[in-house]
C-alpha positions in Angstrom: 19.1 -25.2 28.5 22.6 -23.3 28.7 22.2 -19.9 30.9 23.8 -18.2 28.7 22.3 -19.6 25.4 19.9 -16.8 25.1 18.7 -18.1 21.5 15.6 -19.1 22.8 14.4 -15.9 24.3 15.9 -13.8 21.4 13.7 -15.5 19.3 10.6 -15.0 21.0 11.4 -11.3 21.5 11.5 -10.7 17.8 7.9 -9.6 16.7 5.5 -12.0 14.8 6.1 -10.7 10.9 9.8 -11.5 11.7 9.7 -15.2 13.3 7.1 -16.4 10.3 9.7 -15.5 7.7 9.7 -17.9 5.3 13.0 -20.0 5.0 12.3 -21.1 1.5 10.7 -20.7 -1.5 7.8 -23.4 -0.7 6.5 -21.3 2.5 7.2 -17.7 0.1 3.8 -16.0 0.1 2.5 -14.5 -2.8 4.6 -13.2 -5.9 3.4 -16.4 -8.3 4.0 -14.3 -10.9 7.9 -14.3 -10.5 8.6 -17.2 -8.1 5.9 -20.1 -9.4 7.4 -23.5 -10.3 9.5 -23.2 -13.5 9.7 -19.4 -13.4 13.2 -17.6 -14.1 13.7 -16.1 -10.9 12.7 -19.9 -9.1 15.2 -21.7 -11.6 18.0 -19.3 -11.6 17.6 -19.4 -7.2 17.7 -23.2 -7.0 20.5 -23.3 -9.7 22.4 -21.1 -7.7 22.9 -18.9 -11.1 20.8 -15.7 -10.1 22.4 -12.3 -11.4 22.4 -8.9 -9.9 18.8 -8.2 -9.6 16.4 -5.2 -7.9 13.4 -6.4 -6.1 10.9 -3.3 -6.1 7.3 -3.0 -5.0 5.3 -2.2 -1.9 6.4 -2.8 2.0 5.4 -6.2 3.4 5.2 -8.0 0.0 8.0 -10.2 0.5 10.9 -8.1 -0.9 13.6 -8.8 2.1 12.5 -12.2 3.0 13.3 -13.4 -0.6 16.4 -11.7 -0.7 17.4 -14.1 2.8 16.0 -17.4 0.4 18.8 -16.5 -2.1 21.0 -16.3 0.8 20.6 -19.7 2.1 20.0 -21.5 -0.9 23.0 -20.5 -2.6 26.6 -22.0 -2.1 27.5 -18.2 -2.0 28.7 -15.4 0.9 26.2 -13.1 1.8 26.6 -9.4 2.8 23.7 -7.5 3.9 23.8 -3.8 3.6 21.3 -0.8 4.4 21.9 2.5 2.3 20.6 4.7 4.7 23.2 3.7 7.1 26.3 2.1 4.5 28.7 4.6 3.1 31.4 4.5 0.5 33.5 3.0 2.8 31.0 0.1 3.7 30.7 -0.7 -0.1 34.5 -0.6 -0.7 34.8 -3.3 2.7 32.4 -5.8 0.9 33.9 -5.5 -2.6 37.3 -6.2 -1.3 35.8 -8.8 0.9 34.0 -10.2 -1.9 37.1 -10.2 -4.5 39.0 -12.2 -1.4 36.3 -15.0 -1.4 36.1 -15.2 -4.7 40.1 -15.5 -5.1 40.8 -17.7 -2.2 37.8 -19.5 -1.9 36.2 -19.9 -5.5 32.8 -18.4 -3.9 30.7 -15.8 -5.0 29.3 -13.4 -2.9 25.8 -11.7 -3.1 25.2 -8.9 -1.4 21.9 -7.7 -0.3 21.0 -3.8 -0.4 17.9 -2.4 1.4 16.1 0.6 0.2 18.9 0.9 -2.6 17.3 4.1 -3.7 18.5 6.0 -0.9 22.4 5.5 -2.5 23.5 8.6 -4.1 25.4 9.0 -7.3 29.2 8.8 -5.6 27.9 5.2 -3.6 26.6 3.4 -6.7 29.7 4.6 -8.8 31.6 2.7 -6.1 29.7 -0.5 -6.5 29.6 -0.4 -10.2 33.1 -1.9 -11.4 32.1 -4.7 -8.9 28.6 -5.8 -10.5 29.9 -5.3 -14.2 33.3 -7.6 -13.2 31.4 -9.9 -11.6 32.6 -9.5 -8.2 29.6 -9.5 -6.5 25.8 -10.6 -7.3 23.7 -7.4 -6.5 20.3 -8.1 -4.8 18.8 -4.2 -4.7 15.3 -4.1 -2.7 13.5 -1.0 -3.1 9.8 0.5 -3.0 10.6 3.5 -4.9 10.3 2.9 -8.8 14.3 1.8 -9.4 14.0 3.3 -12.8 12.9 7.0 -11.3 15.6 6.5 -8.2 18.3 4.8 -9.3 21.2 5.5 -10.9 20.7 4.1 -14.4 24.2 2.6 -14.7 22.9 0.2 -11.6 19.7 -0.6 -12.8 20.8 -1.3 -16.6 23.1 -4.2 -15.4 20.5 -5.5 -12.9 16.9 -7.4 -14.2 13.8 -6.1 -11.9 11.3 -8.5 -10.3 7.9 -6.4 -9.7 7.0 -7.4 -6.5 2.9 -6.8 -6.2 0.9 -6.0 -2.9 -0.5 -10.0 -1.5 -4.1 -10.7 -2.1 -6.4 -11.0 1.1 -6.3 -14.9 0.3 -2.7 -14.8 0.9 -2.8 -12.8 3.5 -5.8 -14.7 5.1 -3.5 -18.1 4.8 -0.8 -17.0 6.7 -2.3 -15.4 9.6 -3.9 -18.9 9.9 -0.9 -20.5 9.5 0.5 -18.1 12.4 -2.1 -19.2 14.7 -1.8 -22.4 14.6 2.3 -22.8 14.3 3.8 -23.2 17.9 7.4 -22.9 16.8 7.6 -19.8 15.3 3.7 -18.1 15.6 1.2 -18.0 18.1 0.4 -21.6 18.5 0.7 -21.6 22.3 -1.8 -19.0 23.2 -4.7 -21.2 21.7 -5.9 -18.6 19.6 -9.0 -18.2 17.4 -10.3 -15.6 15.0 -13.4 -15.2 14.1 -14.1 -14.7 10.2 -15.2 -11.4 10.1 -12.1 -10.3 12.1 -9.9 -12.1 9.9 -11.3 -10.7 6.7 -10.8 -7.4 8.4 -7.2 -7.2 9.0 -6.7 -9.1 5.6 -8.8 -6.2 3.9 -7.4 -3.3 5.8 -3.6 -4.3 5.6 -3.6 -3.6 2.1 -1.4 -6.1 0.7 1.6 -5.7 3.1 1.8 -8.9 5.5 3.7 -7.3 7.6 1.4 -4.9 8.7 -1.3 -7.9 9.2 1.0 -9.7 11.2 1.5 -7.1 13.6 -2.1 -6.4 13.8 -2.7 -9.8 14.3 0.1 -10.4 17.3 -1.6 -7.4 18.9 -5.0 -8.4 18.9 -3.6 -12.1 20.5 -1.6 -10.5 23.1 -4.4 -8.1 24.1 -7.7 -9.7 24.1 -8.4 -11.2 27.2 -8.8 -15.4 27.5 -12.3 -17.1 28.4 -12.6 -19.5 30.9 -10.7 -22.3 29.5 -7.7 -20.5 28.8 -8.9 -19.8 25.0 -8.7 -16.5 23.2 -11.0 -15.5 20.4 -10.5 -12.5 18.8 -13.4 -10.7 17.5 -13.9 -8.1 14.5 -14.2 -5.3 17.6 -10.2 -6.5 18.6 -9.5 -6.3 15.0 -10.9 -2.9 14.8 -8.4 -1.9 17.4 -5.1 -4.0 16.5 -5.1 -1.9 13.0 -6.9 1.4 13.9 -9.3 0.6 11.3 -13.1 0.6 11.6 -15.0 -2.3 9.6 -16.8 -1.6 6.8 -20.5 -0.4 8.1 -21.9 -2.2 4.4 -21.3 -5.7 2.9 -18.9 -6.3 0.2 -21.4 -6.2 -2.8 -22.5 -2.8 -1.4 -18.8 -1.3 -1.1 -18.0 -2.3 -5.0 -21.4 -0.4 -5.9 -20.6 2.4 -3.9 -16.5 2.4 -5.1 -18.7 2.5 -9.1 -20.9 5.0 -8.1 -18.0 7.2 -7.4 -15.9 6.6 -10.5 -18.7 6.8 -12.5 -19.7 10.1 -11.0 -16.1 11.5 -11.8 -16.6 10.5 -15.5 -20.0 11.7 -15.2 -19.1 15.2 -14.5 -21.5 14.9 -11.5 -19.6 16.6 -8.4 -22.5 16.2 -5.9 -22.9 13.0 -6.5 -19.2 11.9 -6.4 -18.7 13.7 -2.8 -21.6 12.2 -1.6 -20.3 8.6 -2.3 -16.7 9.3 -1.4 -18.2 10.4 1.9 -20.1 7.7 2.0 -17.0 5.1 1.3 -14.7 7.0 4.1 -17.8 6.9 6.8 -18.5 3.4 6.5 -14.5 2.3 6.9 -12.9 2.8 3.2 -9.7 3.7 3.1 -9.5 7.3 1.7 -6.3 6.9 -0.1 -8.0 4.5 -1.8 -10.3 7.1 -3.2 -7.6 9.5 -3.8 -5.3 6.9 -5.7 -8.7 6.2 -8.1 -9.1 9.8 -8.4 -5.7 10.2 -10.2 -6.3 7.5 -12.1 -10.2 8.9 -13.4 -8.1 12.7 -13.8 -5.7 10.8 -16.3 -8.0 8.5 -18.1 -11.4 10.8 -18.3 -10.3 14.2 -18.6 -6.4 13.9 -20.1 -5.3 16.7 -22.1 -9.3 18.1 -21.8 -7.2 19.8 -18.6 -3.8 18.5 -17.9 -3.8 20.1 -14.8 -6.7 18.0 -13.2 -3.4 15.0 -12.6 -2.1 17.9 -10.7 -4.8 18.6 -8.4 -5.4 15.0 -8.1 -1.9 14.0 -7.4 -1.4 17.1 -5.0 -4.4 16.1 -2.9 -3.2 12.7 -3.0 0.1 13.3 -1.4 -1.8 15.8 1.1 -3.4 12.9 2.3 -0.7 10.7 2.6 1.2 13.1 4.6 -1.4 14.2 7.1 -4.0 11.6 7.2 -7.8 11.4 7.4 -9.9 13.9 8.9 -7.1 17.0 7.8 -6.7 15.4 4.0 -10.2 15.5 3.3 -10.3 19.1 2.6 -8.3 18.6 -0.5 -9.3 15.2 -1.6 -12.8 17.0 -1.9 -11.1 19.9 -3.2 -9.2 17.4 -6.4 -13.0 15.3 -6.5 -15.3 18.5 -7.3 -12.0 19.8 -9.7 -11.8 16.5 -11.5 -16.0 16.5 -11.9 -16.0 20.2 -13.3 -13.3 19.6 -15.5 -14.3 18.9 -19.2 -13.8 15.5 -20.3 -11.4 13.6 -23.1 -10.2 10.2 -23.2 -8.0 11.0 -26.3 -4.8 10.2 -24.5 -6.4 6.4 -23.1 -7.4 5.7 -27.1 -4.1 6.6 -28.4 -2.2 4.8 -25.5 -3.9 1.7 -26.6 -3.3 2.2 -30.0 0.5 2.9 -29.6 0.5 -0.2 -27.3 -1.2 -2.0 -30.1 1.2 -1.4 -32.9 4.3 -2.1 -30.4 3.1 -5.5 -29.7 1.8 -6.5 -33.3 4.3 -4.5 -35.8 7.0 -5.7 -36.7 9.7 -3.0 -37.1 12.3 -3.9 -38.9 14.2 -1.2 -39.5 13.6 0.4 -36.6 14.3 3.7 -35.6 14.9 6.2 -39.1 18.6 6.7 -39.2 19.2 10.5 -38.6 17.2 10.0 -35.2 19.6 7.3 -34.0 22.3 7.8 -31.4 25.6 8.8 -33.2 27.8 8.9 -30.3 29.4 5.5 -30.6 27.8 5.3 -34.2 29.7 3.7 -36.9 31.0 6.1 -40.1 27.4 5.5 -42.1 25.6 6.2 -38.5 27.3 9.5 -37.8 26.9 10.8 -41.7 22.9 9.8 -41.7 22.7 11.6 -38.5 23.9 15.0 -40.7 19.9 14.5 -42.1 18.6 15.2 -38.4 16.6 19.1 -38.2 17.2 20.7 -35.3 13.5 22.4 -34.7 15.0 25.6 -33.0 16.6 26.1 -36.6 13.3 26.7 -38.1 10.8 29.0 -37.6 8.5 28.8 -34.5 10.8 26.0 -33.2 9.3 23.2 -35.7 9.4 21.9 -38.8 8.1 18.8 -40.4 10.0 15.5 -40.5 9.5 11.9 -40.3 9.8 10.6 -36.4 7.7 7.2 -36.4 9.3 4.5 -38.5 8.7 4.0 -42.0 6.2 1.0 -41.1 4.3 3.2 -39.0 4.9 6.9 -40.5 1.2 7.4 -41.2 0.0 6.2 -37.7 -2.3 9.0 -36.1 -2.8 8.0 -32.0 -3.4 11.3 -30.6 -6.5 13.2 -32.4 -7.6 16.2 -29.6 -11.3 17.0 -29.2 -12.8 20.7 -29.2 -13.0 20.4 -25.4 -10.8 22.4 -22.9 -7.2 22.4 -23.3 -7.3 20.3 -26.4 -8.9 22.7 -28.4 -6.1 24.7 -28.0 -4.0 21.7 -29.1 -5.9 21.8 -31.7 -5.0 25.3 -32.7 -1.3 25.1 -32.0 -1.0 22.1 -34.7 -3.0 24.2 -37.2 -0.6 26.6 -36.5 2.5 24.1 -36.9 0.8 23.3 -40.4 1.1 26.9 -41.4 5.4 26.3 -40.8 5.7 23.9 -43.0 
């Protein structure tokens, strides 16, 4: 080998989740949902006609490693960018690079934007002209929700692939495939796992491969060989590689326990549900696991009952994300015996559905009733109609009746409150509204 081809050794310093990237979409893992044979996003890749597009979901779920498949499939330049770091100046370079190879060279050019979230207002107004002329193909990867974070004027022109955390199958298959591949994984140590170990770091990673692929290069690297020269890595290694402890009860016990607990939020029983969230975090569980189920209960079983219960819930579940098991668990126990104590309503999941229902089945026609419509690039009729809208601050007590649902649907009733907690009060209020009209 050259001396100074230093390829060789560059490529064995980079860590395990980055060698294993796949270099095309038949060694992609996980995402069938967007990238299984005869999908859009597969075609519209091998065609080499993908448009600008945002690929948002969790870390280690594949987000960045498609992005470089679109690279090197397409006929295309490719420009990668990081908005932490790029400024205006950055994004002006690759336009005007872009409209050069598209001018002198016929080629398109994508260009690939981590955490695309993190640009502000004045750097997405400087890539805009360049998506809408077709400039540059946009390839946005975020794990912030693009719709909350973005600017809208980006994400309107742009289709979103939902990427979702990877099963513990997945997961399981490629650390397999790592061990065994002497190219680019750990096929020259002569490594083994055992199954328990492997289930572990599938379990505890969570969905994010990257995370179980460091785990996994760390409990190769640090477990000593037997005699022959093998190493086996046990569920005690795995422990350590991912700071995790294994569950202390089998699967089928974990699920009753995780059923216990929600059903002990619904239940309005607050002994019970510490007890089994206790329970959960001693034997291994991840406790933002329980706190993101706790939201969820505070939503769905107590609602508008007390709206502030998804406060509580929510709150303790960002304390806990911020400063981690043992100092969260004050107010995760704190949101569990508020959620418990809370009175109960699922008013708000019944008239979800319902509304869901009716937008999937109904057929609406004529849509939205003309004096609710946007009139500000309305046509004559539009703008006149719109002269029907009441402003409710013009009326007395800041409502009056009108029609808001379509005609098809004007009779529909989704939300009916109960007589418990805050909804009673709900209850009053529209009794009061009934007096306006």
């Amino acid at each position: 080998m050259d001396l100074f081809d230093l390829n060789g050794n560059e490529d064995g310093a980079k860590p395990l989740a980055e060698r294993m990237r796949a270099n095309n979409l038949n060694e992609f893992v996980g995402q069938k949902h967007i990238v299984s044979e005869g999908s859009l996003l597969r075609r519209a890749i091998s065609t080499d006609r993908l448009g600008s597009c945002i690929f948002w979901g969790p870390p280690g779920t594949g987000k960045t490693t498609l992005a470089n498949i679109v690279a090197s499939t397409t006929h295309g330049e490719f420009i990668k960018l990081n908005a932490v770091q790029a400024g205006v100046a950055d994004v002006k370079k690759a336009v005007e690079q872009a409209r050069d190879n598209l001018k002198m060279y016929g080629k398109r050019t994508y260009l690939m934007l981590d955490e695309c979230h993190r640009f502000n207002k004045t750097q997405s107004d400087s890539l805009l002209p360049a998506i809408e002329q077709g400039t540059i193909i946009f390839i946005g990867s975020t794990t912030e929700n693009p719709y909350a974070s973005m600017t809208p004027a980006i994400v309107s022109r742009c289709r979103v692939f939902e990427f979702k955390s990877l099963s513990e199958e997945d997961i399981k298959g490629a650390l397999s495939r790592a061990l065994t591949d002497k190219r680019k994984g750990l096929g020259q140590y002569n490594a083994q796992i055992d199954g328990d170990a492997l289930n572990h770091i599938a379990r505890v990673a969570g969905g994010d491969l990257r995370t179980a692929y460091n785990a996994l290069e760390l409990a190769v690297l640090t477990t000593p060989p037997q005699a022959d020269g093998s190493i086996i890595v046990k569920l005690s290694d795995a422990e350590q590689s991912i700071q995790r402890k294994a569950l202390s009860y089998n699967e089928d016990a974990y699920y009753d326990y995780l059923s216990a607990f929600c059903k002990s939020l619904r239940g309005s029983d607050s002994n019970a549900a510490l007890y089994y969230a206790m329970r959960l975090i001693e034997g291994g569980c991840d406790p933002m696991m329980l706190a993101r189920r706790l939201v969820i209960h505070s939503a769905e079983d107590v609602g508008m009952a007390d709206p502030n219960a998804m406060v509580v819930a929510a709150s303790a579940m960002y304390i806990m994300e911020k400063t981690g098991y043992p100092e969260g668990l004050e107010p995760l126990s704190n949101a569990i015996i508020y959620v418990c104590e809370a009175p109960k309503s699922n008013t708000v999941e019944v008239a979800m559905n319902a509304a869901k229902r009716d937008a999937k089945e109904v057929r609406d026609d004529e849509g939205v009733p003309p004096y609710l419509k946007d009139n500000t690039f309305g046509d004559k009729e539009t703008k006149a109609q719109s002269a029907n809208y009441k402003y409710p601050h013009n009326f007395a007590g800041g409502y009056v009746d009108q029609q808001y649902l379509p005609d098809k649907l004007k009779d529909r009733v989704y939300y009916t409150p109960s007589d418990y907690g805050y909804e009673k009060t709900v209850k009053e209020i529209r009794k009061n509204k009934g007096k306006l009209k």
